[in-house]
SETOR-945234 format. One line per 8 residues: their letters; for each residue x, y, z of C-alpha. Coordinates in pm, whole numbers. Each point is the difference from the previous one (the first is absolute). Layout:
N
a> X:Y:Z ~ ...;
END
This chain:
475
xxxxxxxx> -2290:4127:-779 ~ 24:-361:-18 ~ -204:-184:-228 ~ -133:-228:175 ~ -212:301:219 ~ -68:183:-349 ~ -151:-290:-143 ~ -169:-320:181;
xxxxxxxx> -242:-99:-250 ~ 72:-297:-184 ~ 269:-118:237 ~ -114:-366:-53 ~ 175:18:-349 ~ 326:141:142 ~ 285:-111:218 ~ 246:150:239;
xxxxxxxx> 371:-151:-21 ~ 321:63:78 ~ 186:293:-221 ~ 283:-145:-241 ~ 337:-36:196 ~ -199:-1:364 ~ 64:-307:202 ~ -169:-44:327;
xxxxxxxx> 151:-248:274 ~ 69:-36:373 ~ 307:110:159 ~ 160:-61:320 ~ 342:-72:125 ~ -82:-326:35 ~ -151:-52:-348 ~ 270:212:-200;
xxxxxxxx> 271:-222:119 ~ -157:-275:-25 ~ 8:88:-359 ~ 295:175:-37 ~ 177:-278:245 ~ -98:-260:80 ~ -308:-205:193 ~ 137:-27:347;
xxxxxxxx> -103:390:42 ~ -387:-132:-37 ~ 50:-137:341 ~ 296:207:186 ~ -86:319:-104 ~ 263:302:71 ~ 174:-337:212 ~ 136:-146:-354;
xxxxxxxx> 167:323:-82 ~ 200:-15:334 ~ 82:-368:-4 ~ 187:49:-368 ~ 205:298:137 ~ 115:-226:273 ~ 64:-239:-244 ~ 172:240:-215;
xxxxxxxx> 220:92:295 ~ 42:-357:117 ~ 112:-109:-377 ~ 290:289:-16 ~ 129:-43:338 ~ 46:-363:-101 ~ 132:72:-309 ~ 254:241:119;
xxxxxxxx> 147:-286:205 ~ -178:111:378 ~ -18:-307:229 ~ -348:210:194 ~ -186:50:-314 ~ -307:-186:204 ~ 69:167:307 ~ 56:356:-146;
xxxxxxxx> -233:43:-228 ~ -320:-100:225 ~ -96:-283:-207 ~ -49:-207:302 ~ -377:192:12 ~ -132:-154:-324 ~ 292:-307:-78 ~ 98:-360:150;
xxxxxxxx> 329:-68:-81 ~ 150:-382:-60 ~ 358:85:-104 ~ -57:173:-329 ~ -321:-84:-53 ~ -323:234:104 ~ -359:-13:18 ~ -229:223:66;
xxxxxxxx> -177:-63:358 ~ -321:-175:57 ~ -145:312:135 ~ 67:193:-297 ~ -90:-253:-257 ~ -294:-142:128 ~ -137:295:160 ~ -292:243:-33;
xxxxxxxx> -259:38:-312 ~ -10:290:-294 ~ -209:284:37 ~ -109:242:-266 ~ -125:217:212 ~ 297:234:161 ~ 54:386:71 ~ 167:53:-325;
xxxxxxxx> -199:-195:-242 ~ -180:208:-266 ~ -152:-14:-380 ~ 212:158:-226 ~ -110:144:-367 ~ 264:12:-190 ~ 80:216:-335 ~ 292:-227:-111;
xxxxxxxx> 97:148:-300 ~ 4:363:157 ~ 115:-141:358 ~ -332:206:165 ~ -162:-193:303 ~ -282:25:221 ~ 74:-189:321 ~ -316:-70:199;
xxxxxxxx> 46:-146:323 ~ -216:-310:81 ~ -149:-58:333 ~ -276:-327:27 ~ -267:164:-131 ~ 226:190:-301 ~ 82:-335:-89 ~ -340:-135:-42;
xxxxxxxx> -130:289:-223 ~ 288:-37:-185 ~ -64:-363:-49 ~ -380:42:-103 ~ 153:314:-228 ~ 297:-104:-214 ~ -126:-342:-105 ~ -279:243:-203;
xxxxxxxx> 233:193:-168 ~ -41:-206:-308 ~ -116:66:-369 ~ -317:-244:68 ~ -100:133:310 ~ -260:330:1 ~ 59:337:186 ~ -362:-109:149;
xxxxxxxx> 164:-295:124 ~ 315:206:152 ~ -241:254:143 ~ -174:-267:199 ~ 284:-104:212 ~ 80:391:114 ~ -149:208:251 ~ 5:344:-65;
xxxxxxxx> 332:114:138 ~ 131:-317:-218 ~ -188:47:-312 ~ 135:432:26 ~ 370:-169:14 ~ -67:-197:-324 ~ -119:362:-119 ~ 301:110:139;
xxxxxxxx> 240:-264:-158 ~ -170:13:-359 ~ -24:380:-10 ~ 456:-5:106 ~ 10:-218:-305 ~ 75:-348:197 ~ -321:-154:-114 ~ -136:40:-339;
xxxxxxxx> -357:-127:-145 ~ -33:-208:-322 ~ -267:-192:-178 ~ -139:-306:174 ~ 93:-302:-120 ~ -196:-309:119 ~ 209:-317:-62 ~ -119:-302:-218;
xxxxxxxx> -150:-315:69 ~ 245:-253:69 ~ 65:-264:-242 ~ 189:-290:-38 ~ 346:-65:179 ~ 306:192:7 ~ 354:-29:178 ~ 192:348:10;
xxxxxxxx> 356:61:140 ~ -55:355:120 ~ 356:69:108 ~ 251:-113:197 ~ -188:-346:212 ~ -332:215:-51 ~ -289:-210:-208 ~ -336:47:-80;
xxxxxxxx> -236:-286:-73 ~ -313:21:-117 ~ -313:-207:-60 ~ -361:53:-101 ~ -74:-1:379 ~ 276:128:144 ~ 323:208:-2 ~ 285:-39:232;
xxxxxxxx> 339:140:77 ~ 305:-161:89 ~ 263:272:169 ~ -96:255:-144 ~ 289:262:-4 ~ -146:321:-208 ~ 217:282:155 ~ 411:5:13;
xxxxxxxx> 117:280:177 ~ 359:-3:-187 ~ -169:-40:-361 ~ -253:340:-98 ~ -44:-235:-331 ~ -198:-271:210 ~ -418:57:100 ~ -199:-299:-56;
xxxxxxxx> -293:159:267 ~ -227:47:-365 ~ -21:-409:55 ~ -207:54:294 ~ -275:174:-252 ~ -138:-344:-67 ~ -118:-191:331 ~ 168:-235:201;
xxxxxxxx> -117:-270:179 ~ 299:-131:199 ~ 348:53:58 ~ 301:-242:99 ~ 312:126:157 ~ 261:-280:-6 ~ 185:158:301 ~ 108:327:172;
xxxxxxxx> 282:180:-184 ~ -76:307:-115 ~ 12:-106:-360 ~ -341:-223:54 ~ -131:137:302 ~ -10:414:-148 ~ -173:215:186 ~ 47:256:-277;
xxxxxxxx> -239:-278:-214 ~ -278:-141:289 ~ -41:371:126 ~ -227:43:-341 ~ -160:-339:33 ~ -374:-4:99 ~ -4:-98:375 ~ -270:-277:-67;
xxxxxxxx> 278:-187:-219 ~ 28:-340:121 ~ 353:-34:68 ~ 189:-303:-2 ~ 338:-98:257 ~ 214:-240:155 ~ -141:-130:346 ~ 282:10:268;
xxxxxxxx> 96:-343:106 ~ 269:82:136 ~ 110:276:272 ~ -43:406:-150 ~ 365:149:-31 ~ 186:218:-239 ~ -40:-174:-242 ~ -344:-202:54;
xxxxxxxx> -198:321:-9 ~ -342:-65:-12 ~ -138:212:-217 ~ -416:-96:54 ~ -26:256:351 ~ 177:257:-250 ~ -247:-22:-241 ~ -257:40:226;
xxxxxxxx> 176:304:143 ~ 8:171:-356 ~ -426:-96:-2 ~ 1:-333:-159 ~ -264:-195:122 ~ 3:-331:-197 ~ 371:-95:58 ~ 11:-404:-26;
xxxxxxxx> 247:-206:92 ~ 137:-300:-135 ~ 293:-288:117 ~ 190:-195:-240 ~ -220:-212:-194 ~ -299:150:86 ~ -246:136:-275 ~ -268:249:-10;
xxxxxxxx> -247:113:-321 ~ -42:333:-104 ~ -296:-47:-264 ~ 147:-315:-260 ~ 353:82:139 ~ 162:-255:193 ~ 315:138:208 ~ 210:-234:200;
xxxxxxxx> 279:120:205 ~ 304:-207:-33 ~ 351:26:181 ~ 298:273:-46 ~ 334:-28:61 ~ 221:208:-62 ~ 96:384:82 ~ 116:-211:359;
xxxxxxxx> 46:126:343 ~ 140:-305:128 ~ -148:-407:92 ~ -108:151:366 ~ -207:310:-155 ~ -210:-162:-263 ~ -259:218:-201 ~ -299:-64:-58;
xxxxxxxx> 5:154:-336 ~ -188:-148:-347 ~ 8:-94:-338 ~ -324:-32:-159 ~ -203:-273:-306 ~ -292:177:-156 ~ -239:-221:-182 ~ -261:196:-230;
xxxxxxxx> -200:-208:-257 ~ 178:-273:-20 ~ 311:185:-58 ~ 290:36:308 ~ 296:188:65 ~ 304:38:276 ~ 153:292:132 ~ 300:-83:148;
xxxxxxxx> 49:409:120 ~ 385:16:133 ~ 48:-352:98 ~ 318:-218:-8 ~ 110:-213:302 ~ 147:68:338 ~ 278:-189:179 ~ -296:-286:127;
xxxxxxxx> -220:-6:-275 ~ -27:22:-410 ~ -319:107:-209 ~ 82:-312:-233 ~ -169:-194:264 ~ -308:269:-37 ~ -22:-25:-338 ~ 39:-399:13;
xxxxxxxx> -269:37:262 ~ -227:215:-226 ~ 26:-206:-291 ~ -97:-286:227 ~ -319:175:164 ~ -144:193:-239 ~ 152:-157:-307 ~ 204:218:-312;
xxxxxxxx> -50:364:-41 ~ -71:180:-296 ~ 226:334:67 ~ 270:55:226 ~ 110:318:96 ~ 365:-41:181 ~ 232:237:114 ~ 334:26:-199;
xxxxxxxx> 191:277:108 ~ 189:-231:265 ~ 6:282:227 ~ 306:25:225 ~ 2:212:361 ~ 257:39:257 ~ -80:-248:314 ~ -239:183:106;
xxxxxxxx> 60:239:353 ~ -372:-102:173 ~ 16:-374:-107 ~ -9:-268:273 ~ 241:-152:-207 ~ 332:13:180 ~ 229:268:-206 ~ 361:63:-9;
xxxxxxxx> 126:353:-16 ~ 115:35:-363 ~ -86:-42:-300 ~ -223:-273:-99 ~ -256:-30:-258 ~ -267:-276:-40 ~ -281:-76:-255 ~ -326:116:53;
xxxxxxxx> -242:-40:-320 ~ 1:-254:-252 ~ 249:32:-279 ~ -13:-105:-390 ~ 97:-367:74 ~ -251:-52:285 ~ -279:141:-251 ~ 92:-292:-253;
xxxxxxxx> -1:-233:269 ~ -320:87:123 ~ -150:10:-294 ~ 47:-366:-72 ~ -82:-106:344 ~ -343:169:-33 ~ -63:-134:-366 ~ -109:371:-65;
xxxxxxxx> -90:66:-350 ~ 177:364:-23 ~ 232:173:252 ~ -43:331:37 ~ 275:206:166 ~ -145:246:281 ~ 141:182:289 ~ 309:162:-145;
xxxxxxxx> -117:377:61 ~ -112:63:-367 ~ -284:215:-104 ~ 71:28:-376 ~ 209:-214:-286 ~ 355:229:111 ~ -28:-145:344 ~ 114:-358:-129;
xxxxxxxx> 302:161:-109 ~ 145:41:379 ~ 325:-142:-18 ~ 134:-273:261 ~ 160:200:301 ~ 103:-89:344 ~ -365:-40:124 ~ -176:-116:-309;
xxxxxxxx> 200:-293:-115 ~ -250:-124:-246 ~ -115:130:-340 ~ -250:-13:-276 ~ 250:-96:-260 ~ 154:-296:225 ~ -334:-148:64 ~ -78:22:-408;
xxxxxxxx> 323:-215:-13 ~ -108:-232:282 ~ -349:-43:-194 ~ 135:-61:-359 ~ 238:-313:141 ~ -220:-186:194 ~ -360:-125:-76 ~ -189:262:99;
xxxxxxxx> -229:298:-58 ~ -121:166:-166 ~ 134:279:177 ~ -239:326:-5 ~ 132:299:80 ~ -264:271:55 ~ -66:377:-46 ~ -129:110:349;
xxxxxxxx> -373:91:-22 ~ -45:-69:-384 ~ 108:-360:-65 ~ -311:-264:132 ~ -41:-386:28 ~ -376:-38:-117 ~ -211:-294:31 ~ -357:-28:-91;
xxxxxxxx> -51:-240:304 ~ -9:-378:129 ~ 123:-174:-313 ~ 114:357:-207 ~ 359:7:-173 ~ 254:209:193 ~ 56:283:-238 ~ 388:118:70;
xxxxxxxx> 34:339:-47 ~ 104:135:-362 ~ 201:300:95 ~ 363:78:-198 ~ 172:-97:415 ~ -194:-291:-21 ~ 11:-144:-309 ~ 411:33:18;
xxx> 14:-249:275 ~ -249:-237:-115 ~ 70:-355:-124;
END
């Protein structure tokens, strides 16, 4: 008999949460390659996995020296060709909108240690539950709480999910007053801030699907006020992460300025879809307040489709008691444009920053197959992220006080260690070197989750983090 029919009293001092190794997210075609491949299968759906066979097919015939390796292959359907360039058609690119909501789309518990699953599928109304449900399953949430979102069919298949051994109940534990301020990096470009009137998220990325080691979710047992997602890759827009987020979560995204496409997905009607209903907005340089948080969305380049497919995508300055940071997320510069000028712009607007968190891996990618960028068929690699030498640069446009690398895919002190590689062409140890010969830093380099910036508010000293990683790089 489950316990939570064998005993009901005193269920205000007790919570219902997830059993160790069970991870609950949404799953789709769609969504699962749009992790596991890329973000063009957000928009086209089973359509993506077609076009790349044809351009699998194209790419050998060509190869292997055929002169109707257009023709043949049926690339005509999805491809312009200007002698041996492509694009992908207007049609294609610029057509239709995501939708969640599809035949095959489901919520899936899942036993990741044990590989055990429990595939629900998810029609409108599954959805919604679901949504009012999983953002409960926390340590500082009652059972009284949970109970109240169920009918009784729902509240017997929480019976049903505790008593299998998926669910588990544990001590309440009500979180504590907020106090002072705090910066976190929480992993990879995930960071927390928090204030004594406010705490906000900035893509948050709690659940990798390739990494049982990584489950940040216990961060959503303290509340949240807002969160900001930079832009829609599946590395800061996780559905694995906002599918445990309370639905009244103010969330925070690039307007589109410019036309929707592949790559200018606008992620505000997919929030919605998922049962967000305070999903804001904001263009570059405008600003919003969430308590005595000032966010202002400022321009990013970088990660580029090509000069006539801009995105409308965004880094971020966060001003919190007198104390301000960037996030530069996966920026860089595209073939028309160069986040210097950002940075010379943000200096400029909103004067020198305190922190800067900057990319560093200088990520690499093959031209990409969905770009509007014209692409030749064979190799080709450009840059994508910013690399150790942009960091440096960046920091001494900004006049930022520390630099904080960010965005590299590291959830603990052994993933700084990733060696340079064909993709990741920047390291730890070459932006160290960078620091120590120029006039800048100190550079900070932070344990995910436990290292903090605190500040005690307008006019407080910036306390840098005394951790053994950060101590080593500072100056």
């Amino acid at each position: 008999m489950s316990r939570l029919q064998g005993d009901r009293e005193g269920d205000g001092a007790r919570a219902l949460v997830l059993a160790p190794g069970w991870v609950v997210g949404l799953e789709s075609h769609r969504l699962n390659n749009h992790i596991a491949a890329n973000l063009h299968y957000l928009v086209l759906g089973r359509q993506a996995s077609e076009i790349g066979r044809v351009h699998a097919e194209m790419s050998s015939r060509k190869r292997a020296g055929k002169t109707d390796w257009f023709e043949h292959s049926g690339a005509s359907r999805f491809f312009v060709a200007k002698g041996p360039e492509l694009t992908l058609k207007d049609e294609l690119y610029f057509g239709g909108s995501p939708r969640l909501l599809e035949p095959d789309l489901r919520v899936c518990f899942r036993d990741r240690p044990a590989g055990r699953s429990l595939d629900i599928p998810a029609n409108e109304a599954m959805l919604a539950w679901f949504g009012r449900l999983l953002p409960l399953l926390r340590r500082s949430v009652s059972i009284e709480e949970v109970r109240a979102v169920c009918d009784e069919d729902q509240w017997s298949f929480v019976e049903q999910l505790e008593a299998e051994g998926l669910l588990e109940v544990v001590p309440l534990e009500r979180p504590r007053p907020r106090t002072g301020y705090r910066v976190r990096l929480l992993g990879h470009a995930g960071l927390s801030l928090e204030t004594p009137k406010a705490r906000v998220l900035f893509d948050p990325m709690f659940i990798v699907r390739t990494r049982e080691d990584v489950n940040l979710l216990h961060e959503l047992d303290r509340p949240i006020d807002a969160v900001v997602l930079s832009h829609p890759h599946w590395d800061h827009f996780n559905f694995d992460t906002l599918v445990h987020i309370p639905r009244e979560t103010r969330m925070i995204v690039p307007r589109l300025v410019n036309p929707s496409s592949l790559e200018n997905v606008d992620m505000a009607p997919l929030l919605r879809e998922l049962g967000f209903s305070r999903v804001e907005t904001l263009a570059w340089w405008e600003s919003t307040e969430v308590a005595d948080v000032r966010i202002t969305a400022t321009p990013f380049h970088g990660e580029q489709s090509g000069p006539d497919a801009p995105q409308d995508w965004m880094t971020y300055h966060v001003r919190a008691g007198d104390r301000s940071f960037f996030g530069a997320v996966d920026s860089c510069h595209t073939t028309h444009h160069s986040m210097d000028t950002v940075m010379r712009d943000v200096r400029s607007r909103l004067g020198p920053v305190d922190i800067l968190f900057s990319p560093y891996s200088g990520f690499h990618y093959p031209i990409a197959l969905f770009t509007r960028r014209p692409f030749y068929l064979g190799p080709g690699m450009e840059q994508y992220s910013g690399g150790p030498d942009d960091a440096a640069r960046w920091t001494s446009i900004l006049g930022a006080k520390v630099l904080v690398p960010y965005a590299g895919f590291v959830w603990n002190k052994g993933d700084y260690q990733r060696p340079s590689d064909a993709n990741h062409r920047g390291t730890l140890e070459q932006l160290r070197a960078i620091v120590k010969a120029h006039p800048l830093g100190p550079l900070v380099v932070l344990e995910p989750e436990k290292d903090a910036f605190e500040w005690s508010g307008p006019g407080g000293e910036l306390l840098v983090p005394s951790s053994s990683q950060a101590k080593e790089a500072r100056r």
